[in-house]
N, CA, C and O of each residue as an XYZ file, in Angstrom:
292
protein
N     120.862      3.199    -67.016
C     121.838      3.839    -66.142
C     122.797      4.644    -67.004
O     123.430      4.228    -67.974
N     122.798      5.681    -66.564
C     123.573      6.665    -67.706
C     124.892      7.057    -66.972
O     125.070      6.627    -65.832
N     125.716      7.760    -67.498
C     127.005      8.238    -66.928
C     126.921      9.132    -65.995
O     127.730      9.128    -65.066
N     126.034      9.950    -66.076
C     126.301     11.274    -64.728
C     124.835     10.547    -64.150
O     123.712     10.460    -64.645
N     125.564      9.969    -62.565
C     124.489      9.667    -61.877
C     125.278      9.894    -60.584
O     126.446     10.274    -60.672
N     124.703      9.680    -59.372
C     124.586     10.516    -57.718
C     126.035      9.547    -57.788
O     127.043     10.113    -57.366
N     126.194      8.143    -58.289
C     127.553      7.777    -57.380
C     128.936      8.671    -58.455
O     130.001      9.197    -58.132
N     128.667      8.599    -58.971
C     129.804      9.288    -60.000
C     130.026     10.582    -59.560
O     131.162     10.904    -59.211
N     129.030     11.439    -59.521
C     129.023     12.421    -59.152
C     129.614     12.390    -58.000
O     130.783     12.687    -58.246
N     129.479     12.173    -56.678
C     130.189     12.068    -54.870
C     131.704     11.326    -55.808
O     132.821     11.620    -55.381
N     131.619     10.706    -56.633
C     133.487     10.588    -56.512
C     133.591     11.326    -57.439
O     132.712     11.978    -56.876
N     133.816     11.938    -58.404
C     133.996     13.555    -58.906
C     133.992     14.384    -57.514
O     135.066     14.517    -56.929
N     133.259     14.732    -57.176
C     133.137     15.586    -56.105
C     134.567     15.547    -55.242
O     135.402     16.429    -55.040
N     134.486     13.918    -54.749
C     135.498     14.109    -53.478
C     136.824     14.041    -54.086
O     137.791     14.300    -53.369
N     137.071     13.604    -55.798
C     138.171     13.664    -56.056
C     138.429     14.912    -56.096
O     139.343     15.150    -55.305
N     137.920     16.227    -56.860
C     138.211     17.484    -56.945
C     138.821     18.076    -55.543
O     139.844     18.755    -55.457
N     137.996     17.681    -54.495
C     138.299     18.402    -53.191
C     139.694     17.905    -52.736
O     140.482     18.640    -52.141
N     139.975     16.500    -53.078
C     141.902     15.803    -52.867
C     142.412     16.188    -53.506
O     143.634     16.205    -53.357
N     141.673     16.878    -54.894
C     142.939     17.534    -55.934
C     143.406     19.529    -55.396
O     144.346     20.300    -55.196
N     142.160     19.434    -55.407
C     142.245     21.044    -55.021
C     143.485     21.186    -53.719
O     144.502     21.880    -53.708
N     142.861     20.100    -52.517
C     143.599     20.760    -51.143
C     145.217     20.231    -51.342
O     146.082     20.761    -50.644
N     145.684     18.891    -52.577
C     147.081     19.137    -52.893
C     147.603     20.170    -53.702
O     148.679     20.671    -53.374
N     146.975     20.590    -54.766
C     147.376     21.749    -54.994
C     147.495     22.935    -53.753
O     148.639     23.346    -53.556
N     146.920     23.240    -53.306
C     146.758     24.331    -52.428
C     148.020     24.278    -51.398
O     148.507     25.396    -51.228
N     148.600     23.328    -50.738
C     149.809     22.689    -50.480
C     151.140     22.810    -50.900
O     152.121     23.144    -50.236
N     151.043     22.448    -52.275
C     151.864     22.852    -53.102
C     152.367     24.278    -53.351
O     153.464     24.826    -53.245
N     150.864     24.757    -53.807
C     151.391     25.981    -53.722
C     151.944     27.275    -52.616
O     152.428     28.402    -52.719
N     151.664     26.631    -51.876
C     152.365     27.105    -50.584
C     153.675     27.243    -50.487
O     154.434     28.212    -50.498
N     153.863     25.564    -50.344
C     155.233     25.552    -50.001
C     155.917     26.066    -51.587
O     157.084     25.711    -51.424
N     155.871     26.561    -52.712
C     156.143     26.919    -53.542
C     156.419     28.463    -53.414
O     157.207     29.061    -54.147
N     155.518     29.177    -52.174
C     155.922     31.010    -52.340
C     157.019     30.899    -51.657
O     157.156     29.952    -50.882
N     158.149     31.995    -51.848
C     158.775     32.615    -51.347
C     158.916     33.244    -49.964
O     158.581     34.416    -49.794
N     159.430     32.456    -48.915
C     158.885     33.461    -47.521
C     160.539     34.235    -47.241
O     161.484     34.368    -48.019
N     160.379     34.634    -45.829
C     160.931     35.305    -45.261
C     162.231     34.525    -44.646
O     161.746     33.608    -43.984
N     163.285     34.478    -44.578
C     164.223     34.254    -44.541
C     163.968     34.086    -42.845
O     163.288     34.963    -42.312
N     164.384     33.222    -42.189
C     164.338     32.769    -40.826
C     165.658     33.359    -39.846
O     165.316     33.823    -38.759
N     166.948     33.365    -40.131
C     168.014     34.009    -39.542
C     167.972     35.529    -39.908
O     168.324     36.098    -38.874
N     167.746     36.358    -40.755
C     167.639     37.302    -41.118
C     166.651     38.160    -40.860
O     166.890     39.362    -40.977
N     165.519     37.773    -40.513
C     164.186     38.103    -41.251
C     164.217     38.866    -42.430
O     163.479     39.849    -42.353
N     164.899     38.737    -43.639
C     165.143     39.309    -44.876
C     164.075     38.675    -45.545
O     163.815     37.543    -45.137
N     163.243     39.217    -46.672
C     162.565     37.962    -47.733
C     163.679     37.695    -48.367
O     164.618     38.480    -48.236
N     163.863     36.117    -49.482
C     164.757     35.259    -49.682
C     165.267     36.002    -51.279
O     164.644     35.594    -52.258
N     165.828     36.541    -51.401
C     166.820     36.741    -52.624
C     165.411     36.350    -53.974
O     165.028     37.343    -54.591
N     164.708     34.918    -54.365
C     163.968     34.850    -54.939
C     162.784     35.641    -54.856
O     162.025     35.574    -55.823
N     162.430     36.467    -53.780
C     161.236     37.031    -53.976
C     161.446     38.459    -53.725
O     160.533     39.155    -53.280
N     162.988     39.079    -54.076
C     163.098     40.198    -54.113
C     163.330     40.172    -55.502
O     162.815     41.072    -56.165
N     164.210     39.055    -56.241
C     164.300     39.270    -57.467
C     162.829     39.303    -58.574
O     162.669     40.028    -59.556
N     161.728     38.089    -57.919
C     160.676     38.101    -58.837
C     159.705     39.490    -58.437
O     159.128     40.005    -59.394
N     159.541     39.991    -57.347
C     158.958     41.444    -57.059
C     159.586     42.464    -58.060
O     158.695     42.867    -58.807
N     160.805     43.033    -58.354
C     161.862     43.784    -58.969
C     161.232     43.470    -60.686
O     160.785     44.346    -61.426
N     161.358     41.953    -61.029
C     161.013     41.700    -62.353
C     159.342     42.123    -62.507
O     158.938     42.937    -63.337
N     158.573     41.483    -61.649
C     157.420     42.041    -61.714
C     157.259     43.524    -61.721
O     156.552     43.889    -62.660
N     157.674     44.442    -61.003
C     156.953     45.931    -61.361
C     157.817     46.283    -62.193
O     157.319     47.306    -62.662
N     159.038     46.081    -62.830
C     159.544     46.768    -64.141
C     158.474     46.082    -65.194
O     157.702     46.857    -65.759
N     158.396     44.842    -65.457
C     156.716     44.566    -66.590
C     156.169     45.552    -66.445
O     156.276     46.515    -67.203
N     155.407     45.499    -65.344
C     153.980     46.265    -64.977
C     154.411     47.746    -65.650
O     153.605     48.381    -66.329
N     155.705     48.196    -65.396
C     156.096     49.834    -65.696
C     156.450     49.153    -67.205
O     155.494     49.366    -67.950
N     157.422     48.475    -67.821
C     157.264     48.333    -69.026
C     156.330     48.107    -70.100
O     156.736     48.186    -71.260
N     154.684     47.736    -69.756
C     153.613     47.426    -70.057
C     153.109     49.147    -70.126
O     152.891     49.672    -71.218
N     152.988     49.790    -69.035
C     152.428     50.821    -68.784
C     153.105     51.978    -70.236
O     152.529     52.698    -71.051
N     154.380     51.696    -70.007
C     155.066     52.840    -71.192
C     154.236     52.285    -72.471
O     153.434     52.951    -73.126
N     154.523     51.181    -72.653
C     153.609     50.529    -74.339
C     152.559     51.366    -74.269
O     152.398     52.282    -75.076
N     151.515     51.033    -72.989
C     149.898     51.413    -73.603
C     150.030     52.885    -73.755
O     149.235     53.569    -74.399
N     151.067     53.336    -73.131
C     150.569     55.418    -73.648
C     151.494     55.856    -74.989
O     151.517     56.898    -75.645
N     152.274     54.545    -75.107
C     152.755     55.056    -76.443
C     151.776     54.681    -77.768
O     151.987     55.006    -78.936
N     150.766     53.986    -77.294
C     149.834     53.749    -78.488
C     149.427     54.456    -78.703
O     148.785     54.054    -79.673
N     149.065     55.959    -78.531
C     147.891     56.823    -78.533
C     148.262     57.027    -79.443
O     147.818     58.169    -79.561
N     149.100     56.739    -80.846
C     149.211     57.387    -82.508
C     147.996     56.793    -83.217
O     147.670     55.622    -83.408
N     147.342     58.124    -83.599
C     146.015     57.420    -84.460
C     146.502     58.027    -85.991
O     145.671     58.387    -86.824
N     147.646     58.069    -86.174
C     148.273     59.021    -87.323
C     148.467     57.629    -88.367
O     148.363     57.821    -89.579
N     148.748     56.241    -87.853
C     149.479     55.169    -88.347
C     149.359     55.192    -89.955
O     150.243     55.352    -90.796
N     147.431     54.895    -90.166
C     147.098     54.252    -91.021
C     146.663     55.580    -92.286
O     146.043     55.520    -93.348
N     147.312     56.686    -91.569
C     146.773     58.018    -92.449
C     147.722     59.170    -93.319
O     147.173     60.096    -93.917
């Protein structure tokens, strides 16, 4: 009788699927929604949107400033 056999396997299995659907839960209640009296989104997900596309635009300036192939010459 070796280690990976049919019963091990079904509890692997069904543990992954209790781990997965608490995560999935979690991460839910973890996004940012929409503000209920307001319908505003909540201060946190205007601030992490704002931080996110200045990266994305601060990332973007880096890669076109690489184009110096002069460096090593």
């Amino acid at each position: 009788m070796g280690i990976v056999n049919r019963r091990n396997a079904m509890l692997g299995w069904a543990a992954w699927r209790l781990i997965k659907r608490g995560a999935k839960q979690r991460a839910k209640q973890a996004v940012p929604t929409l503000d209920e009296r307001s319908r505003r989104p909540n201060r946190s997900a205007v601030i992490s949107a704002v931080l996110a596309l200045a990266g994305g635009l601060w990332l973007l300036s880096r890669r076109r400033g690489d184009d110096d192939s002069d460096t090593f010459g």
